[in-house]
N, C-alpha and C positions, 0 to 999 in steps of 0.2 A: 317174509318180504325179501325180494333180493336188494344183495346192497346194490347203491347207486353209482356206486362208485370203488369200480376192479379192485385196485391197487386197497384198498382197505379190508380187501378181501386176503390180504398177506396175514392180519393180524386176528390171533386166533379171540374168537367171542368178542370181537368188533359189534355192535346190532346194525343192521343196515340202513337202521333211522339215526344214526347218528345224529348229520346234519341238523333234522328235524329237531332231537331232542334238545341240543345246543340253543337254536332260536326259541324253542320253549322256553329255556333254564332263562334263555335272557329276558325275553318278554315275560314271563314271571313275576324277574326281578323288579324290571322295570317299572310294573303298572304299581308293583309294592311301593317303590319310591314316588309313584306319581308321575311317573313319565313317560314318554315312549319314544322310539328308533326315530319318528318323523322331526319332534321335537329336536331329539340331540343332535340329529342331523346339520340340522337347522344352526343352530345353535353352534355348535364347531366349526362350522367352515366361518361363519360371521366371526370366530373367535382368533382361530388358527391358520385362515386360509381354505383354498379348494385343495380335493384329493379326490385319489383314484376311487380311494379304499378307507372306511374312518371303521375299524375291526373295535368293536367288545372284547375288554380279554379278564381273565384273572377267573376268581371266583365265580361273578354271576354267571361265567358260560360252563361252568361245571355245574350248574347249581349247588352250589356249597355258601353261595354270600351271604351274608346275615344284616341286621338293619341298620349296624354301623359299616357297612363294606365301601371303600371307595369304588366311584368307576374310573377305571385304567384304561385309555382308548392307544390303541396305533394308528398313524398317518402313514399310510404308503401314496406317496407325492410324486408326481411326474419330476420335476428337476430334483436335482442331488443336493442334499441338506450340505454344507461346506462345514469343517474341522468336526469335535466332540459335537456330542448331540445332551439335551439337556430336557429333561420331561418340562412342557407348560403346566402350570396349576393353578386353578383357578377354584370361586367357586360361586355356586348360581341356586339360590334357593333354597340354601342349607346346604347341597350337596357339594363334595371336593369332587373335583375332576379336574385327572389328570390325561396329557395328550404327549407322545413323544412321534418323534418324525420320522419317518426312512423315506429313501429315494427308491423310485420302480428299479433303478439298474442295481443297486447293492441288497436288494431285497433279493432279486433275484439271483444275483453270485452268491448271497448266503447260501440258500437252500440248494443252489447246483452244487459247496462245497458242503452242504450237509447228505445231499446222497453220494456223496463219492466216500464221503468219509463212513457211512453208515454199509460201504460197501467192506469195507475195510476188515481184516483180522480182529479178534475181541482185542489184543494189547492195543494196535492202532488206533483204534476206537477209542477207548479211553482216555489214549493220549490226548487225542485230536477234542473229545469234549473237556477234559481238564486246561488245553491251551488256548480254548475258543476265540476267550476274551479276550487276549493279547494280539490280536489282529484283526478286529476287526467292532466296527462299530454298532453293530448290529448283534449286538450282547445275547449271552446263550440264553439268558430269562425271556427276553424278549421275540428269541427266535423260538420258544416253544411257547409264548401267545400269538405270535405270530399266527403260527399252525394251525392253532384251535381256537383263534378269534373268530368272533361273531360280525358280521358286516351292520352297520347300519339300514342298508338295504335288505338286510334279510338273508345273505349267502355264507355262504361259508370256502372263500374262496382260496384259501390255501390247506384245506383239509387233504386234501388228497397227499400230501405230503405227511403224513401222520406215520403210513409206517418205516422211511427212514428215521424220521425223531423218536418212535418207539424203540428202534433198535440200540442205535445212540442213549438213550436216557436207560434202556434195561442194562447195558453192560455199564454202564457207570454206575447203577447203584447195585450191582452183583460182586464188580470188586471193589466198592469200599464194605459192604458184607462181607468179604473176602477176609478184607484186612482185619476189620472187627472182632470175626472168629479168630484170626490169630492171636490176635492179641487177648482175645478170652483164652485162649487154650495158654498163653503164656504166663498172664495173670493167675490164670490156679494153679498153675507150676508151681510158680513164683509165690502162691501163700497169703494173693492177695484175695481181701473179702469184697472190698466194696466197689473197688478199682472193675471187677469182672463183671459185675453186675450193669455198667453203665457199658462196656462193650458189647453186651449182650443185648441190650437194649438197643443200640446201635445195627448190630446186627440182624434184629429183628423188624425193625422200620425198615430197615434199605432192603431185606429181601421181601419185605412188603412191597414195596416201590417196586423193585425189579419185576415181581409177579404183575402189579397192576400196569405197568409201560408194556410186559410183554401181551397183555391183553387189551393196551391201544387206550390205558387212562392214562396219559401223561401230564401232569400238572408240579413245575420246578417249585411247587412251595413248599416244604419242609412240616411244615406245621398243619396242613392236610391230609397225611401220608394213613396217619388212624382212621381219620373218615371216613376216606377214600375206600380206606381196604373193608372195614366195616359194612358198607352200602353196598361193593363187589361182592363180599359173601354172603350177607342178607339175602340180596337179588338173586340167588342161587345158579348166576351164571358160570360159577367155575360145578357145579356137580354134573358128573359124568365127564370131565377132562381132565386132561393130565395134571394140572394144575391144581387135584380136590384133595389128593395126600397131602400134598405141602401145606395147603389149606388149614388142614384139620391138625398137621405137627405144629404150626403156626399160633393156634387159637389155644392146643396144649401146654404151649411155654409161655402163654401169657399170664396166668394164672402162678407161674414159677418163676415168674421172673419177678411179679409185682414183691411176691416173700422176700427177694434176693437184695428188691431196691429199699427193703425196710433194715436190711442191714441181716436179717436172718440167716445162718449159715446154709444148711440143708445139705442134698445132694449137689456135687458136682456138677454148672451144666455145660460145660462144654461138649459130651458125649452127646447132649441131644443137638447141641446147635451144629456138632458135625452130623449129623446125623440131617436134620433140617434141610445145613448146606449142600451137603449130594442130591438131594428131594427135589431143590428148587434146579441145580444145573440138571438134573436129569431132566426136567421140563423144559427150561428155557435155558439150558449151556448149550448147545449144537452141539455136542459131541466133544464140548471143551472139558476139563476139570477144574474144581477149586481150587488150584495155586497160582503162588508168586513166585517171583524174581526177586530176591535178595540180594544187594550191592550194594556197599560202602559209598560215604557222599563222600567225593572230595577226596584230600588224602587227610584225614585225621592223625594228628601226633597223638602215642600212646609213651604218658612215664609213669615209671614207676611213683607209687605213692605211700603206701605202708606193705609190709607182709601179707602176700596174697590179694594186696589190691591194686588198681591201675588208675589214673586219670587220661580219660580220653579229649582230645583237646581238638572240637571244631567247629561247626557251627555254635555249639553251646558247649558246657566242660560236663563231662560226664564219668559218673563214678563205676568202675568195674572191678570185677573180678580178673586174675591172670589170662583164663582164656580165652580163646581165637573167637571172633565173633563169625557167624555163619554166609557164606556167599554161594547164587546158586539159586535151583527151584528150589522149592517147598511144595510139596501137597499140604494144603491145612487142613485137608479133611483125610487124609492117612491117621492109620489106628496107630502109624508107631510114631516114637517120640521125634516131639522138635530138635532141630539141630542146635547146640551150645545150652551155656547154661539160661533159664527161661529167664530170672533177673536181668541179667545182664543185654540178652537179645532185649528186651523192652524195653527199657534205660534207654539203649543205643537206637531204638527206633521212636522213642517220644523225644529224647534230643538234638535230631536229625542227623546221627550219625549213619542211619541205616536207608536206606530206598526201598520201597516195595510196590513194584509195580508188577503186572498181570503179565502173569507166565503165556 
């Protein structure tokens, strides 16, 4: 079936029924709870006012919601909500429902600074979704239900914007993966057991995420991210694309990672999660690699402490070793060693002495 819509044809194993499958996921959910679009319809604007637009968002339009799920609605309103915006919450028949507001004109400068920004270099990119929130009222969660809300009436009328927010949402969850492996590969340096285990865990959620945004699932909940990938490879949409090695290293380390988080020593895994990490940028990096930018926060005071040791003095106090802390790219997924001593780089980057942002 061709898609319906171009611009979602950017996004690789998109299905062309998208639309469709959404309003299913929702009316689903719906008749499960006893209700339906005409009902809520109904119901919302007597509650909250008229709108252009009264969007489903959250879980039932993924179909992921289960029988305790709230429903989360967006209001895109002809006149402009005035200061902070603050979700309604009500509830009607057992069920919680919640409603938050946007105006037509800042609904739309979002999404014009989400494709500009989606237009952007992978560092920019991340920047730009890491400062979202600081400017503007139409909060990053929100603008990725926005997206992929469901209309009351049955449409789905800001989908088409899906593939800048996939682009957006893959590179921000490829380099906190980024940061993760580093900090795995520092942590076995450094001789920790447990500490490496919860990075690798880390690691392997977000290049989940990164895979399922790069294939047009994007859903900001954290705590979906297993499901998600789960039902993605079930469905056997990633086999025969680039996407099906990463896949199959993915489903390998989970079974080594689960040993790792019982405290088990075993092998080493940073070797496979760099290994992983190249898999997934070879599919969805454009021609980027796996490193960071390493830079000093601030000007941290360094004094001497005891023989061979150092106190670094700045955001938080932090204990060192004599040597120079590292500034500069990194490859994380290079075969040769990290720069500086691995303790000490990890210290100085859990107590914000260090910066790591995307090379």
């Amino acid at each position: 079936m061709p898609n319906p819509n171009p611009n979602l044809n950017q996004l690789a194993g998109v299905p062309g029924g998208l639309a469709a499958a959404r309003l299913r996921h929702s009316d689903t959910f719906l008749a499960g709870r006893g209700l339906n679009r005409a009902e809520l319809d109904r119901l919302l604007r007597l509650r909250t006012g008229e709108a252009r637009h009264l969007l489903l968002t959250s879980s039932p339009v993924h179909g992921l919601a289960n029988a305790t799920s709230d429903l989360d609605f967006i209001r895109v309103q002809q006149e402009e909500p005035a200061g902070a915006r603050m979700a309604t919450q009500f509830f009607e028949g057992g069920h919680h429902l919640e409603a938050i507001s946007f105006g037509v004109r800042e609904t739309a400068a979002a999404l014009a600074d989400l494709a500009t920004l989606a237009a952007e270099p992978p560092a920019a990119v991340v920047a730009g979704h890491r400062g979202w929130d600081k400017s503007r009222e139409l909060r990053r969660k929100y603008l990725e239900r926005l997206v992929n809300g469901v209309d009351l009436e049955g449409g789905s009328p800001y989908l088409e914007h899906l593939p800048p927010l996939a682009r957006v949402w893959k590179w921000a969850s490829l380099h906190t993966a980024v940061e993760q492996v580093f900090f795995l590969r520092l942590a076995e340096q450094a001789g920790e057991s447990r500490g490496r285990a919860g990075y690798a865990l880390g690691a392997l959620l977000h290049l989940m995420d990164a895979l399922l945004s790069h294939h047009g699932d994007v859903f900001s909940n954290r705590k979906w991210y297993l499901l998600r990938w789960r039902r993605l490879t079930d469905s056997g949409a990633l086999r025969g694309t680039s996407s099906a090695e990463a896949a199959d290293l993915i489903e390998a380390l989970r079974s080594r990672l689960s040993a790792a988080l019982t405290g088990q020593a075993g092998a080493p895994l940073a070797p496979a999660f760099t290994e992983l990490l190249e898999c997934v940028f070879t599919t969805a990096g454009e021609g980027h690699r796996p490193a960071l930018l390493v830079e000093p926060v601030g000007r941290p005071v360094r004094s001497r402490f005891l023989p061979g040791a150092e106190l670094l003095l700045g955001d938080a106090a932090v204990f060192l070793g004599a040597g120079s802390l590292p500034e500069g790219r990194i490859d994380v997924a290079a075969d040769d060693g990290l720069p500086g001593d691995p303790g000490d780089v990890l210290r100085a980057a859990r107590g914000g002495a260090l910066r790591l942002l995307p090379a």
